[in-house]
N, C-alpha and C positions, 0 to 999 in steps of 0.2 A: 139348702139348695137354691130356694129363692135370692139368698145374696150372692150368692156365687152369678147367678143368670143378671143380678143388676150390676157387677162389677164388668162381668163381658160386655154389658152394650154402654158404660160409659166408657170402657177401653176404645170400642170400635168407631162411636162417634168421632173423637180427634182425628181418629186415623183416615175418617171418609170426608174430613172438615181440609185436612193436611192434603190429601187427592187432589180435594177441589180447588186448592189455592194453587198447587203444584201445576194444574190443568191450566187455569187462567193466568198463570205465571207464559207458562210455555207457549201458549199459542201466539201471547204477542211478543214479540219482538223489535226493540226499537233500535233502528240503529243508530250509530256515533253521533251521526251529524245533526241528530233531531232530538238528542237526548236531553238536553237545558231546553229545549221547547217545551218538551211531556212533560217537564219538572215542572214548569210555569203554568204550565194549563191543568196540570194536577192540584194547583195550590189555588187556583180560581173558583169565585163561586156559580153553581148554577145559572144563575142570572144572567151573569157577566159572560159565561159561555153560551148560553144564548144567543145574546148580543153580538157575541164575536161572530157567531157560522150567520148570523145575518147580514153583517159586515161583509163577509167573505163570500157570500152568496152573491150581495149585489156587487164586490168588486170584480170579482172573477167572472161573472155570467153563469154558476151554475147552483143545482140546487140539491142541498141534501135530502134524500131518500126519507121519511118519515119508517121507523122500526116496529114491523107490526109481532105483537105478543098473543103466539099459538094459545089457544085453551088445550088442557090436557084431552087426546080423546077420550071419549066415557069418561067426563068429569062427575062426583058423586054429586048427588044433591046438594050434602051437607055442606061442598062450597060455597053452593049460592047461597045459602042461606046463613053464613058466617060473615058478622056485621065487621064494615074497615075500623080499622082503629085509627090509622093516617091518611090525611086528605093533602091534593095539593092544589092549592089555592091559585088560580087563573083568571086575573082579567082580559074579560071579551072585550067589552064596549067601555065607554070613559062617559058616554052622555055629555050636557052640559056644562055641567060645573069642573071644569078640566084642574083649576086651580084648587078645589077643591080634593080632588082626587090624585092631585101629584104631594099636596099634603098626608093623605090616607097612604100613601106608598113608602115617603117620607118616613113618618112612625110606625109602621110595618116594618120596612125592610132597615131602616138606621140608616139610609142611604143619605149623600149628599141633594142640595135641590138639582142640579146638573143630572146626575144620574137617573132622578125619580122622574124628571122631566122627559129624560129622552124613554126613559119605559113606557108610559104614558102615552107620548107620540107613535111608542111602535104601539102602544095596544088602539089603534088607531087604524092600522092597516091590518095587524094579526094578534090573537091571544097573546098574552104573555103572562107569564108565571112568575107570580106574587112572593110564594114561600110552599114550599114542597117540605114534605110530611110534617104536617102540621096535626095535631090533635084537634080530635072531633071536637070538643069547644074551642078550642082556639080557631077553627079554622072557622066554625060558625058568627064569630065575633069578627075575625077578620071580614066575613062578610058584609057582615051588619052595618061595619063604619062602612066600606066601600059601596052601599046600599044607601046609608044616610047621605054619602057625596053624590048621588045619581050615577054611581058605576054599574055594570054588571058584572058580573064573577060567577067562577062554575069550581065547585070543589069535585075533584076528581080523582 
């Protein structure tokens, strides 16, 4: 009886996995004339898409809405107290040593010097995000060099 009751919930899982892709399939809709765009900005990294709605912010004059994520009500304890396993690594401040810390960004992210530079300058005016879900050592090492350049950084 016992295997019978684990074979029904590895059935049921795909079936609620299949819903959910079906669900976020449906709701967006993109039409014809935008579809090689979504294609291009699907195949972009984080970073870069960043970059872009900052572009787009200050070309256009407006600003994207930041997405606030509800807690469950009556969340159990034993959320809070379940340790993250991935961090995402955000430089605040750059400090002094700017040349120093577009080199740290550099070997972090593999980016060219053009790229890491202009990150850099935006972490200047607003956060900007290093490398997202990074492992809890990795993300503390990323710190460490970006602490050895005089950056600041928030893993989050």
């Amino acid at each position: 009886m016992a295997e019978e009751k684990k074979d029904e919930k590895k059935e049921e899982t795909p079936k609620e996995d299949k819903k959910t892709e079906e669900a976020e399939e449906e709701t967006v809709e993109v039409p014809t004339k935008f579809k090689k765009l979504v294609e291009e900005i699907e195949q972009m990294q984080v970073i870069d898409l960043a970059e872009l709605v900052k572009i787009l912010e200050k070309k256009f004059g407006v600003s994207s809405a930041p997405v606030a994520v509800a807690a469950p009500a009556g969340g159990a304890p034993a959320d809070a107290v379940e340790e993250k396993s991935s961090f995402n690594v955000e430089l605040t401040a750059i400090g002094e040593k700017k040349i120093d810390v577009i080199k740290a960004v550099r070997d972090i992210t593999q980016k060219g010097l053009k790229e890491s530079k202009d990150l850099v300058d935006a972490a200047a005016s607003a956060p900007q995000m290093i490398k997202e879900n990074a492992k809890k050592e990795e993300a503390e090492e990323i710190k460490k060099q970006f602490e050895a350049a005089g950056a600041t950084v928030e893993l989050k």
